[in-house]
Backbone as XML, in Angstrom:
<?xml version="1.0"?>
<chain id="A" units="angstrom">
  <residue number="1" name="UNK">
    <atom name="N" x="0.850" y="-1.196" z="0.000"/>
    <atom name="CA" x="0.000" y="0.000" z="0.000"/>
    <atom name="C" x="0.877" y="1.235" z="0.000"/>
  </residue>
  <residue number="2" name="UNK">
    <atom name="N" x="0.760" y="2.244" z="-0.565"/>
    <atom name="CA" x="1.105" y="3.338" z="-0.240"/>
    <atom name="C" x="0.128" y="4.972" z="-0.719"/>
  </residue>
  <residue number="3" name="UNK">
    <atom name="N" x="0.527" y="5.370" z="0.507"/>
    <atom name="CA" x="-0.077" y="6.839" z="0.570"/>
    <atom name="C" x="0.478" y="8.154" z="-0.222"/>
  </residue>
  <residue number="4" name="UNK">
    <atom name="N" x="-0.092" y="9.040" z="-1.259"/>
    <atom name="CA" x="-0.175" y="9.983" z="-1.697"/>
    <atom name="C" x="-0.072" y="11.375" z="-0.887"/>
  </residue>
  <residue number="5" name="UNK">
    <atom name="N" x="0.617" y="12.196" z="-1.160"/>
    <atom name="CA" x="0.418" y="13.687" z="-0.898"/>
    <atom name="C" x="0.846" y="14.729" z="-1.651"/>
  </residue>
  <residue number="6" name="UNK">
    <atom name="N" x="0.014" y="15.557" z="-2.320"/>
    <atom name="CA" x="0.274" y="16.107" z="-3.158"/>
    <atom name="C" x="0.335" y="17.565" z="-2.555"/>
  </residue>
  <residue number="7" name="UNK">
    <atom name="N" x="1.230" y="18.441" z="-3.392"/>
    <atom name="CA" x="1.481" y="19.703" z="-2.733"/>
    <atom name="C" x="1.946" y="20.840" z="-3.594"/>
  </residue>
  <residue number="8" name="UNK">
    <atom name="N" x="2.278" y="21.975" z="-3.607"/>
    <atom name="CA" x="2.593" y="22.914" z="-4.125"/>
    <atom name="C" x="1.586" y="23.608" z="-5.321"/>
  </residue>
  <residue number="9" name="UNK">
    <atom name="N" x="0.400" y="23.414" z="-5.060"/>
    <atom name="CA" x="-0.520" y="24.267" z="-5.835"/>
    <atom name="C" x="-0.543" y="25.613" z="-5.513"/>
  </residue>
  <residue number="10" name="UNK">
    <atom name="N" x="-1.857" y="26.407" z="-6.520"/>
    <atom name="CA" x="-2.508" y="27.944" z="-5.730"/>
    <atom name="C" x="-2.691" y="28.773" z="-6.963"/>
  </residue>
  <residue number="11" name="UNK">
    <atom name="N" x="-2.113" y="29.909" z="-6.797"/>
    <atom name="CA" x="-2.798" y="31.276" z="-7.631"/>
    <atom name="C" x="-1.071" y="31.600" z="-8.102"/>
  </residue>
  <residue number="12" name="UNK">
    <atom name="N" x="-1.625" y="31.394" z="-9.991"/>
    <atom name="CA" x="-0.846" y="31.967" z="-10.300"/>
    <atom name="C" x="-1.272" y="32.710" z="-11.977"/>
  </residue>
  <residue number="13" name="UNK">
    <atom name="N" x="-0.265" y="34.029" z="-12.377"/>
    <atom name="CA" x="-1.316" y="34.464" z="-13.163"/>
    <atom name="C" x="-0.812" y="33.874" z="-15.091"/>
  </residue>
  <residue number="14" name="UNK">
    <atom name="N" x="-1.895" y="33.671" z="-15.790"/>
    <atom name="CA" x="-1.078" y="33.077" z="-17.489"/>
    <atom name="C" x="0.477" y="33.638" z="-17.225"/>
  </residue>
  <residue number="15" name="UNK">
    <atom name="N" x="0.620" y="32.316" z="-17.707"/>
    <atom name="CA" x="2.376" y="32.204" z="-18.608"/>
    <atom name="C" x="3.119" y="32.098" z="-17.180"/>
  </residue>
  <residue number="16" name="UNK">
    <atom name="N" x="2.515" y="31.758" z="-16.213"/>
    <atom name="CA" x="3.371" y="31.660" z="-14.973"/>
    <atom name="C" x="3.598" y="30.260" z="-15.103"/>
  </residue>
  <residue number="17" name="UNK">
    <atom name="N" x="4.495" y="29.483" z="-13.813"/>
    <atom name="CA" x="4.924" y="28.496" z="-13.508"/>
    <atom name="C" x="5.101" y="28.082" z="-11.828"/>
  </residue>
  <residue number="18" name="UNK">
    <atom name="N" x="4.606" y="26.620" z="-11.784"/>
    <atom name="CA" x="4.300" y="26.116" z="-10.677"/>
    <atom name="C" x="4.904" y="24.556" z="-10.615"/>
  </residue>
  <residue number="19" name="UNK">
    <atom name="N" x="5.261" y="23.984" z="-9.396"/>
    <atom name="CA" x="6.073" y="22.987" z="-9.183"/>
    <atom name="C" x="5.307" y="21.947" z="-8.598"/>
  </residue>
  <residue number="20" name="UNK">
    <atom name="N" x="4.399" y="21.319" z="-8.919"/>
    <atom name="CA" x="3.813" y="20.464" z="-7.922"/>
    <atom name="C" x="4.919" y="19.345" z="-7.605"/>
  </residue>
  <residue number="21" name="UNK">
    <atom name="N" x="4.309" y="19.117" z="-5.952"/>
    <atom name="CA" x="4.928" y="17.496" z="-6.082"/>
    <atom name="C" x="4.439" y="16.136" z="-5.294"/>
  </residue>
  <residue number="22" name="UNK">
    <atom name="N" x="4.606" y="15.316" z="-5.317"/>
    <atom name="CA" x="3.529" y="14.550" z="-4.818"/>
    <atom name="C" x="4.761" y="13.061" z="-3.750"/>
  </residue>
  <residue number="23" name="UNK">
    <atom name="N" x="4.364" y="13.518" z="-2.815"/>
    <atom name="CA" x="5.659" y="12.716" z="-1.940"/>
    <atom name="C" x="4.551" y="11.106" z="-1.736"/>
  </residue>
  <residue number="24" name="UNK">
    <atom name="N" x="5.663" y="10.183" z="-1.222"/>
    <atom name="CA" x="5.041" y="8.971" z="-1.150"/>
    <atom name="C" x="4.960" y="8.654" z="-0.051"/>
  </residue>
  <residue number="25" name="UNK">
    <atom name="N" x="4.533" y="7.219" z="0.330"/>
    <atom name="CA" x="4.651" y="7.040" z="2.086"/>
    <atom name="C" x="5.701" y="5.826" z="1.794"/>
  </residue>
  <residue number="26" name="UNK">
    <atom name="N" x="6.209" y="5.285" z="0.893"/>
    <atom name="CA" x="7.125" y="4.401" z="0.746"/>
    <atom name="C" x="7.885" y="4.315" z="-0.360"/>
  </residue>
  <residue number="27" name="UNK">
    <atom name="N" x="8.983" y="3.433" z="-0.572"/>
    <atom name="CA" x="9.968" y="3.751" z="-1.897"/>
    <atom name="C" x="9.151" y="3.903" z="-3.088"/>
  </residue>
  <residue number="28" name="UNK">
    <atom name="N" x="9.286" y="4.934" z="-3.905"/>
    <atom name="CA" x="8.504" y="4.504" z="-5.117"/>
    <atom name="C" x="9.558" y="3.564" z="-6.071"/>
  </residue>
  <residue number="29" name="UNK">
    <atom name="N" x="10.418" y="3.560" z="-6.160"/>
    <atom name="CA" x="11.463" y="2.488" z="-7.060"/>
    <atom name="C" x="10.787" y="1.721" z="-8.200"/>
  </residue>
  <residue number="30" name="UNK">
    <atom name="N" x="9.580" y="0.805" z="-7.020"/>
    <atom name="CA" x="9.244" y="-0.022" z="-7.485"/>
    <atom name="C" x="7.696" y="0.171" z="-8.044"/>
  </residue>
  <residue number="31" name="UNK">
    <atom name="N" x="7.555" y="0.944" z="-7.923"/>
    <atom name="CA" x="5.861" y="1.759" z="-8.759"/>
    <atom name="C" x="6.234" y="1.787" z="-10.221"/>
  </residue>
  <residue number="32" name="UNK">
    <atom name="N" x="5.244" y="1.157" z="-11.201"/>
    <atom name="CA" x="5.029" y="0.888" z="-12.052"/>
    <atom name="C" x="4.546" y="2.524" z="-12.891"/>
  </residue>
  <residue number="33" name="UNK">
    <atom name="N" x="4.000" y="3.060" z="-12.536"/>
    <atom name="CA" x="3.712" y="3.868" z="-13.637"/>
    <atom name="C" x="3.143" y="5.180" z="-12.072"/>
  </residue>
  <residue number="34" name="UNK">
    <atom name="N" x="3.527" y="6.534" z="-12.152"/>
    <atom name="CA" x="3.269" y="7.233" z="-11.516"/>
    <atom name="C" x="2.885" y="8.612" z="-12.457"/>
  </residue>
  <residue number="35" name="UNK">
    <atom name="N" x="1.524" y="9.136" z="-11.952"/>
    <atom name="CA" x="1.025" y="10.016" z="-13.278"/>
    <atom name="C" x="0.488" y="10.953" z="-12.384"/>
  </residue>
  <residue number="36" name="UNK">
    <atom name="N" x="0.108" y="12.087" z="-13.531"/>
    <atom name="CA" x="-0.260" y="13.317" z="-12.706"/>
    <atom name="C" x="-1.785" y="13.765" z="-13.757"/>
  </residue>
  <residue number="37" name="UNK">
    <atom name="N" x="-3.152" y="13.770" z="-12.984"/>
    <atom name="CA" x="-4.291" y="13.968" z="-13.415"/>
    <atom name="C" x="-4.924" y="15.256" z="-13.096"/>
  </residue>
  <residue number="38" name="UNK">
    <atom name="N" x="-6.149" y="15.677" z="-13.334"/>
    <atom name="CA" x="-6.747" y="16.704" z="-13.633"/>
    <atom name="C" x="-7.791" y="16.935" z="-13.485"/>
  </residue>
  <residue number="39" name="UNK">
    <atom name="N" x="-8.958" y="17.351" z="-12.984"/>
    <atom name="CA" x="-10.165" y="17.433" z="-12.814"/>
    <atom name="C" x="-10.513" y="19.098" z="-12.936"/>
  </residue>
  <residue number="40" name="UNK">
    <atom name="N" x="-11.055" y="19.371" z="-13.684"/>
    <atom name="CA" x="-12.182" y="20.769" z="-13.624"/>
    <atom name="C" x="-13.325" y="20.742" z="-13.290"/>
  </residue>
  <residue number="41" name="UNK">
    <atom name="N" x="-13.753" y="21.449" z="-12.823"/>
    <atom name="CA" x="-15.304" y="21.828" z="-12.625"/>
    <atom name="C" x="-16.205" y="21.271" z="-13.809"/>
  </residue>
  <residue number="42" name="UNK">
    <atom name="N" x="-17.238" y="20.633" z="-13.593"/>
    <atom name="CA" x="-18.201" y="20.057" z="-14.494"/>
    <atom name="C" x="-17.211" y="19.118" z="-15.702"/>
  </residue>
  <residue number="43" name="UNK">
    <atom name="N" x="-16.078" y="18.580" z="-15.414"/>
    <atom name="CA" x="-15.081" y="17.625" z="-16.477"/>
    <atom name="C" x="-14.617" y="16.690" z="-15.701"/>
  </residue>
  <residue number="44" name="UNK">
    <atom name="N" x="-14.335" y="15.543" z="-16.608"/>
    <atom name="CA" x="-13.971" y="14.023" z="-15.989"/>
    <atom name="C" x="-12.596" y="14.368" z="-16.485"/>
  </residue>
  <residue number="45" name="UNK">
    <atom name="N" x="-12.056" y="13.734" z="-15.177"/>
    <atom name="CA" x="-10.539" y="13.216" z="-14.553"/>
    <atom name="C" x="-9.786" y="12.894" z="-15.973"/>
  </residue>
  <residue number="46" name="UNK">
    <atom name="N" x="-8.590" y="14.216" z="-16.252"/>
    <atom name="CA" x="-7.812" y="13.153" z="-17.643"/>
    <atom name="C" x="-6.533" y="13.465" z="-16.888"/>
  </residue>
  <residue number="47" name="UNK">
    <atom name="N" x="-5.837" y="12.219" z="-18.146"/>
    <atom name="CA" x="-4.505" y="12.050" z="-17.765"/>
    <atom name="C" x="-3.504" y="13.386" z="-18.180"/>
  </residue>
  <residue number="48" name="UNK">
    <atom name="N" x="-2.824" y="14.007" z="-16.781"/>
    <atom name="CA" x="-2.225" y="15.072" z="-17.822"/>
    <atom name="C" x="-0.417" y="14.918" z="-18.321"/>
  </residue>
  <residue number="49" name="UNK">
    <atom name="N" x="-0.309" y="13.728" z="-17.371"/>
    <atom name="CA" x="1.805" y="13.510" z="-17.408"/>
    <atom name="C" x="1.239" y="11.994" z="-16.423"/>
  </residue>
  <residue number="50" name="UNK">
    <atom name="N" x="2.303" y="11.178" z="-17.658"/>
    <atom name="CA" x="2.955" y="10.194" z="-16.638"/>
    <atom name="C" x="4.387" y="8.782" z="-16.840"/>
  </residue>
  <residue number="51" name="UNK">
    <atom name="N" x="5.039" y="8.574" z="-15.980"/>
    <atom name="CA" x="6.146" y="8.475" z="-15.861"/>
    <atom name="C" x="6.302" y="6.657" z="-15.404"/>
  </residue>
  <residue number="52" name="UNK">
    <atom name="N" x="7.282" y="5.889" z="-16.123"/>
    <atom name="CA" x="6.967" y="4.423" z="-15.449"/>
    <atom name="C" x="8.334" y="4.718" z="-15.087"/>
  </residue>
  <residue number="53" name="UNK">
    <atom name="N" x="8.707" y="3.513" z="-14.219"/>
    <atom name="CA" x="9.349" y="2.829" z="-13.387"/>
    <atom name="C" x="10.826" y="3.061" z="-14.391"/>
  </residue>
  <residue number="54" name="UNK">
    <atom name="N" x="10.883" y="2.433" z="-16.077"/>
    <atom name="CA" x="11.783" y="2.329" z="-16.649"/>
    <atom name="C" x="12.370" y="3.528" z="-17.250"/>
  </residue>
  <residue number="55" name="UNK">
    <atom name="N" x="11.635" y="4.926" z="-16.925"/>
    <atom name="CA" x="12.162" y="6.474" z="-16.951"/>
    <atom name="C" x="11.355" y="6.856" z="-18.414"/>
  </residue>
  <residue number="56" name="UNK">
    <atom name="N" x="10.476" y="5.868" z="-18.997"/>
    <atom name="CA" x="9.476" y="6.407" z="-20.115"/>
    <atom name="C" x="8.187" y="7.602" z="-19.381"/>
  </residue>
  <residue number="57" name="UNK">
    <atom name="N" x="8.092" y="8.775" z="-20.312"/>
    <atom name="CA" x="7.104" y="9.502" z="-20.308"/>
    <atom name="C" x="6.139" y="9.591" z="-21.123"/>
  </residue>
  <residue number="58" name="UNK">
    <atom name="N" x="4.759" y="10.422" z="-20.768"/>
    <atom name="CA" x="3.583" y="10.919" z="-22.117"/>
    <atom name="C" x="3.165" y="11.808" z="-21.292"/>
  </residue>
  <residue number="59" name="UNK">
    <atom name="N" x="2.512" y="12.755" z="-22.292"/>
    <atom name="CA" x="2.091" y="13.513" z="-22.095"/>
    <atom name="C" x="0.490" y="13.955" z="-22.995"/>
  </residue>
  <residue number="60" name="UNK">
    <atom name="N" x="-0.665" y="14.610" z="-22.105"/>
    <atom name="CA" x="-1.316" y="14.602" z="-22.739"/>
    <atom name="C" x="-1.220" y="15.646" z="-24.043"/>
  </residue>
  <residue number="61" name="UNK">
    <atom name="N" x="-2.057" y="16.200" z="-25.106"/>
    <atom name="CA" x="-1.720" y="17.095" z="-25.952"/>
    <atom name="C" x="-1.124" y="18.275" z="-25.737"/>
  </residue>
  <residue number="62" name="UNK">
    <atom name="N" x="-2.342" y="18.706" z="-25.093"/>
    <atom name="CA" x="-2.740" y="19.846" z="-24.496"/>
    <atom name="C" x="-1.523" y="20.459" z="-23.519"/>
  </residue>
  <residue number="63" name="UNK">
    <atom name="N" x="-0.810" y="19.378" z="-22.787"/>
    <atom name="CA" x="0.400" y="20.107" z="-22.388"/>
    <atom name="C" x="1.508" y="20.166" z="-22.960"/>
  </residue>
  <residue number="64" name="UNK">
    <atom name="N" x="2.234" y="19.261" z="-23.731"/>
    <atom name="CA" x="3.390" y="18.994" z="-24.620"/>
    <atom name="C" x="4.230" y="20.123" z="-24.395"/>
  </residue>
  <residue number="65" name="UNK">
    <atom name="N" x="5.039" y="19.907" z="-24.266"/>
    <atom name="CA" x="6.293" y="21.288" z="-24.352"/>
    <atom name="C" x="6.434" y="22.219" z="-23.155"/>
  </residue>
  <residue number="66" name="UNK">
    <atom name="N" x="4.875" y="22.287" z="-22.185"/>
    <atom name="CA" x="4.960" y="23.098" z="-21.349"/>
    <atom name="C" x="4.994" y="22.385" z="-19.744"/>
  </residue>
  <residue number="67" name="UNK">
    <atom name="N" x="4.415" y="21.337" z="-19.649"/>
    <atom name="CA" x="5.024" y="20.490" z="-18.487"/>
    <atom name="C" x="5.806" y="19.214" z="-18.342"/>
  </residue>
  <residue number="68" name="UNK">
    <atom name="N" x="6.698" y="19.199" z="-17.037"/>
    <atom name="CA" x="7.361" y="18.247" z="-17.349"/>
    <atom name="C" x="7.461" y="16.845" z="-16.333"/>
  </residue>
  <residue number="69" name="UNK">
    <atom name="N" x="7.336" y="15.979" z="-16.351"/>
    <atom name="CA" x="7.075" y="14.719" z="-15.214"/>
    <atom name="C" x="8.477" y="14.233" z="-15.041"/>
  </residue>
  <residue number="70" name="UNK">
    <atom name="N" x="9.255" y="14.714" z="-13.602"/>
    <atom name="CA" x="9.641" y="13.719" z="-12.943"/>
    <atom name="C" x="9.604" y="12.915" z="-11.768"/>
  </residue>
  <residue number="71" name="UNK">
    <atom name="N" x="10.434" y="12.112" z="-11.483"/>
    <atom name="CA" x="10.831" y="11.375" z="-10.051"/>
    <atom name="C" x="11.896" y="11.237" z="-9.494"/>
  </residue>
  <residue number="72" name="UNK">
    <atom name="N" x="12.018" y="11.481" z="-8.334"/>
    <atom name="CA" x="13.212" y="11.100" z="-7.886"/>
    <atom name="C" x="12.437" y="9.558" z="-7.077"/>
  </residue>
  <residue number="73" name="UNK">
    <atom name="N" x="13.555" y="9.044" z="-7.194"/>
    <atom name="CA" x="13.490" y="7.631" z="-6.546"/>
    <atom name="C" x="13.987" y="7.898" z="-4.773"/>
  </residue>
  <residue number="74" name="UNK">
    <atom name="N" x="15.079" y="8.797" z="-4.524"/>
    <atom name="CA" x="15.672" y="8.392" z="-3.465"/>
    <atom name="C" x="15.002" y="9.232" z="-2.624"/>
  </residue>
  <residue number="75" name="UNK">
    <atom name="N" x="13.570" y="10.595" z="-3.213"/>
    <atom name="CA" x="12.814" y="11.390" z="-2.435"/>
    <atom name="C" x="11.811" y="10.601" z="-1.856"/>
  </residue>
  <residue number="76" name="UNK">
    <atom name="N" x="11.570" y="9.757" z="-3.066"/>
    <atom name="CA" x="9.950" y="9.193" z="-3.036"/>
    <atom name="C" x="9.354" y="9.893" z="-3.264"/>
  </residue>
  <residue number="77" name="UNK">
    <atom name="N" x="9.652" y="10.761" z="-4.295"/>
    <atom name="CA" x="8.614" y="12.235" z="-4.645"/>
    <atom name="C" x="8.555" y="11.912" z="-6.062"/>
  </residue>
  <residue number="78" name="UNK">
    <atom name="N" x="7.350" y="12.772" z="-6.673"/>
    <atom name="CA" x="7.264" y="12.888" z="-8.222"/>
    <atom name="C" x="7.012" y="14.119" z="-8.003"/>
  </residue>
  <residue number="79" name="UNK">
    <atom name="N" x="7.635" y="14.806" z="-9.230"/>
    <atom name="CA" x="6.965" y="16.226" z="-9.717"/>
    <atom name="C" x="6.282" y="16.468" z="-10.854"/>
  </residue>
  <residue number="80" name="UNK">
    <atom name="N" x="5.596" y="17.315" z="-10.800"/>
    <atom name="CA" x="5.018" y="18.110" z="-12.370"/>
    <atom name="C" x="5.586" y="19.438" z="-12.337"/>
  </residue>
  <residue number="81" name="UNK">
    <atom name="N" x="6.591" y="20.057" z="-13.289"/>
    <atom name="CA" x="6.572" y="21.106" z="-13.509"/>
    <atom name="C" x="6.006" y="22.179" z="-14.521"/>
  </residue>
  <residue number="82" name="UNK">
    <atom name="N" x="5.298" y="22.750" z="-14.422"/>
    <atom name="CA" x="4.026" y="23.151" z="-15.521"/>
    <atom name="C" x="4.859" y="24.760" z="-15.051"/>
  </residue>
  <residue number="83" name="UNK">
    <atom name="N" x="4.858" y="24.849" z="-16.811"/>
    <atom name="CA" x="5.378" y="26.422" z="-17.359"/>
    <atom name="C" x="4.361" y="26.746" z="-18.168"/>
  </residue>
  <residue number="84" name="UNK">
    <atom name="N" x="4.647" y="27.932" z="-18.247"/>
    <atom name="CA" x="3.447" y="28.567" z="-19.248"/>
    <atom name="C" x="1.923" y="28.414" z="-19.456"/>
  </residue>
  <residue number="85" name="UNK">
    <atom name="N" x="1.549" y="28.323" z="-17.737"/>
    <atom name="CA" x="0.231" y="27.959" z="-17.731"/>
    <atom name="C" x="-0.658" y="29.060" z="-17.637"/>
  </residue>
  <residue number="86" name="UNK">
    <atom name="N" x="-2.246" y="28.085" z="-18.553"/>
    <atom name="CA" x="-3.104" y="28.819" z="-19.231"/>
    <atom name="C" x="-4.277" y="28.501" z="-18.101"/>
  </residue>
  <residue number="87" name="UNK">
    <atom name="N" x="-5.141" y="29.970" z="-18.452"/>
    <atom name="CA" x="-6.419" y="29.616" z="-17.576"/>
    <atom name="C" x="-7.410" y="28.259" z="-17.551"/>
  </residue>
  <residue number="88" name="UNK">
    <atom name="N" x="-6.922" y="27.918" z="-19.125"/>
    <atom name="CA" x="-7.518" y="26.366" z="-19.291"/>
    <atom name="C" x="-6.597" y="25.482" z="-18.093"/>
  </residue>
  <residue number="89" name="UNK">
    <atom name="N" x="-5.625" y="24.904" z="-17.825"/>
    <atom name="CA" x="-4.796" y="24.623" z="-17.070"/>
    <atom name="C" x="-5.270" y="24.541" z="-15.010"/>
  </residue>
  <residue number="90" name="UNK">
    <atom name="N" x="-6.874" y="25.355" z="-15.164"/>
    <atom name="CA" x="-7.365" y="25.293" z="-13.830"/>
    <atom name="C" x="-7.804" y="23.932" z="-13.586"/>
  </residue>
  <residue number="91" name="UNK">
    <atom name="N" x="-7.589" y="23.281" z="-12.562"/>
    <atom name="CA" x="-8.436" y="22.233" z="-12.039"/>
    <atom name="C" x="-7.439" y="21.668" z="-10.922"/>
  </residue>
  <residue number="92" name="UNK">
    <atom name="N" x="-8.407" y="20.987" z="-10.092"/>
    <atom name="CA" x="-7.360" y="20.147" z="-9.373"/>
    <atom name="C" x="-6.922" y="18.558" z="-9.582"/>
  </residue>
  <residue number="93" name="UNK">
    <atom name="N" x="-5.344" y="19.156" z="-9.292"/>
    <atom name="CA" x="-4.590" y="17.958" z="-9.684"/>
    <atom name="C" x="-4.213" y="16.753" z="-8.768"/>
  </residue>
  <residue number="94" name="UNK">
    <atom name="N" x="-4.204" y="15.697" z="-9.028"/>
    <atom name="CA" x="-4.406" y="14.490" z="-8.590"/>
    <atom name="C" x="-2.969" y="13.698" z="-9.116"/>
  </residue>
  <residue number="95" name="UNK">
    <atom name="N" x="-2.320" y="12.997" z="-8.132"/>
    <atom name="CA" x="-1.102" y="12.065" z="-8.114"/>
    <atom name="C" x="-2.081" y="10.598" z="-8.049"/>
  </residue>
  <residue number="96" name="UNK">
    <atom name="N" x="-1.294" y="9.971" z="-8.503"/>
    <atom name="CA" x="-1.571" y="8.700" z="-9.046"/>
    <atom name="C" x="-0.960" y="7.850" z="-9.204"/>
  </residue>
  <residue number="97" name="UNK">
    <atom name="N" x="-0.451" y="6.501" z="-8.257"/>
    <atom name="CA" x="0.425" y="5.673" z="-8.361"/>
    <atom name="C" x="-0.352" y="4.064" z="-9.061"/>
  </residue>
  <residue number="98" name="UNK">
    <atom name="N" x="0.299" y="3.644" z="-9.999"/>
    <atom name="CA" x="-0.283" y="1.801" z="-10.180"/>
    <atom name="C" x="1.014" y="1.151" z="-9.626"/>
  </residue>
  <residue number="99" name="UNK">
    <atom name="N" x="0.014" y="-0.179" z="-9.139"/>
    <atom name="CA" x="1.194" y="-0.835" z="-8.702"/>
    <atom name="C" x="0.858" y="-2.058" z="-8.901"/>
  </residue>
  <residue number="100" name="UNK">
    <atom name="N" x="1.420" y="-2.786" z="-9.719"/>
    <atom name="CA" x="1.434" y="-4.310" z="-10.416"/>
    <atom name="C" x="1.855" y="-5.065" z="-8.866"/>
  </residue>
  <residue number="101" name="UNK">
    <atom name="N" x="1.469" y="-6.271" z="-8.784"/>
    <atom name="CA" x="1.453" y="-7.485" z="-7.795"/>
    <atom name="C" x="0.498" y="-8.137" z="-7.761"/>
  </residue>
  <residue number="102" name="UNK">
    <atom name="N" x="-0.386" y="-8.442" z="-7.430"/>
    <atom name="CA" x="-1.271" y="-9.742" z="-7.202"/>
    <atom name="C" x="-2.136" y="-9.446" z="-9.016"/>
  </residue>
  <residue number="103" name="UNK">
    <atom name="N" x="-2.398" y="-8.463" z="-8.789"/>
    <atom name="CA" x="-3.129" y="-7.906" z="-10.180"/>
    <atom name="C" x="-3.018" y="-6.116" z="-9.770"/>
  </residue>
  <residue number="104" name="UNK">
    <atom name="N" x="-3.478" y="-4.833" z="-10.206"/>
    <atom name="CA" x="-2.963" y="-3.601" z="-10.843"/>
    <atom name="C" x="-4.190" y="-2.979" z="-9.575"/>
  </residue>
  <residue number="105" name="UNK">
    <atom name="N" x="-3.073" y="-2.328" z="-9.140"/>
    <atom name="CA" x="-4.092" y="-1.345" z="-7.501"/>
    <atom name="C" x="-3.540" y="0.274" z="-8.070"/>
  </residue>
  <residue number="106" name="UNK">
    <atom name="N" x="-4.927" y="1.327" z="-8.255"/>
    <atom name="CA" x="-4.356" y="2.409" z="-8.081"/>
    <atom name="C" x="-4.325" y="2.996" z="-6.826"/>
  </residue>
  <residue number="107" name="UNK">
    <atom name="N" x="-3.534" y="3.711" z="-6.696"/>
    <atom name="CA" x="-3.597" y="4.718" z="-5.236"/>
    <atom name="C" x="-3.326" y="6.106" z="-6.035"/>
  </residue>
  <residue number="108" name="UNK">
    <atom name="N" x="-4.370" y="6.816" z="-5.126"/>
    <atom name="CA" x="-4.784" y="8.539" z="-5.355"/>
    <atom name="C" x="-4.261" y="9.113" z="-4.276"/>
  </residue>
  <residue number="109" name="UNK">
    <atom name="N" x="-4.037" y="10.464" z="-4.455"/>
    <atom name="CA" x="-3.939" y="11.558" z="-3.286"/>
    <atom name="C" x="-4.931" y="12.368" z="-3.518"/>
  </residue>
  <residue number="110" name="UNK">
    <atom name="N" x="-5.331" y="12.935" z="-2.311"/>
    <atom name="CA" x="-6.133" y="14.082" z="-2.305"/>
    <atom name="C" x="-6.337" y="15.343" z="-2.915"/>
  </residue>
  <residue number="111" name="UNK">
    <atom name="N" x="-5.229" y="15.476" z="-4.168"/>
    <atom name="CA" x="-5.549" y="16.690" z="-5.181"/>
    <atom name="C" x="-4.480" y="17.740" z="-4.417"/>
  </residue>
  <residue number="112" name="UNK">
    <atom name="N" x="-4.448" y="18.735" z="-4.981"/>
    <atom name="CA" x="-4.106" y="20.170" z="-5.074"/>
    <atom name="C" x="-5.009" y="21.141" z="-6.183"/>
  </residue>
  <residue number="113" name="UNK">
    <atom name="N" x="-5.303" y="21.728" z="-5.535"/>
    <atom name="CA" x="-6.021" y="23.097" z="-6.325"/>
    <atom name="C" x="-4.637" y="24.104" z="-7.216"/>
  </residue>
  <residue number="114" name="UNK">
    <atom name="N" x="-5.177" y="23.656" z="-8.607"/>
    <atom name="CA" x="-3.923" y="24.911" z="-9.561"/>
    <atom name="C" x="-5.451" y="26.146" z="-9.995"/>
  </residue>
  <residue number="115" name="UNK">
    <atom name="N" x="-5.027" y="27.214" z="-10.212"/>
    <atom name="CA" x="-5.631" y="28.065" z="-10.254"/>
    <atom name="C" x="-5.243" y="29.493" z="-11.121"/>
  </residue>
  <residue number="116" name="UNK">
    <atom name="N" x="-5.569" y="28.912" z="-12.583"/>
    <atom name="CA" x="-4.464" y="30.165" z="-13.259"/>
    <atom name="C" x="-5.513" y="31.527" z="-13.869"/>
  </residue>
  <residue number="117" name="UNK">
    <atom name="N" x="-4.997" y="32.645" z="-13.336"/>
    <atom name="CA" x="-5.942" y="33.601" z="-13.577"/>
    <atom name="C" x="-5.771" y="34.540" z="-14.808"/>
  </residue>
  <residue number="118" name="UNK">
    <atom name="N" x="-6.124" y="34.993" z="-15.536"/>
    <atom name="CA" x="-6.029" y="35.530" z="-17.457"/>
    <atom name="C" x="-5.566" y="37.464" z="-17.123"/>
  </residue>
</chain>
């Protein structure tokens, strides 16, 4: 099992930049795929960055070029670093670990509120 916490959201205004990061409650090493999601007001949960175990990334369209997914292994942290964010870019963001073993368990954190103002 492991626990999510996600952090470093808030108010920032277009074309700014923000660091989220999402610490673990145990090694991530061995986490299979660790991603960073999205929710807006009246919109279903998409994928916006995510990162496996073997140092492969994706990204959804919509961000390409402007955020970036890593991990450190020896923090137990993942980050999103999102540059050049747009008022579209509001919603809260959600960490997301899978973890392969018996069969595929996700674990969520409780979000962070991003909040980009025009």
């Amino acid at each position: 099992q492991v626990q999510l916490a996600e952090s470093g959201g808030g108010l920032v205004q277009a074309g700014g930049s923000l660091r989220l990061s999402c610490a673990a409650s145990r090694s991530i090493f061995s986490i299979n795929v660790i991603g960073w999601y999205r929710q807006a007001p009246g919109k279903q949960r998409e994928l916006v960055a995510a990162t496996t175990s073997g140092g492969s990334t994706n990204y959804a369209d919509s961000v390409k070029g402007r955020f970036t997914i890593s991990r450190d292994n020896l923090k137990n942290t993942a980050y999103l670093q999102m540059n050049s964010l747009k008022p579209e870019d509001t919603a809260v963001y959600y960490c997301n670990a899978k973890v392969t073993g018996a069969g595929l368990t996700n674990y969520w954190g409780r979000g962070t509120q991003v909040t980009v103002s025009s």
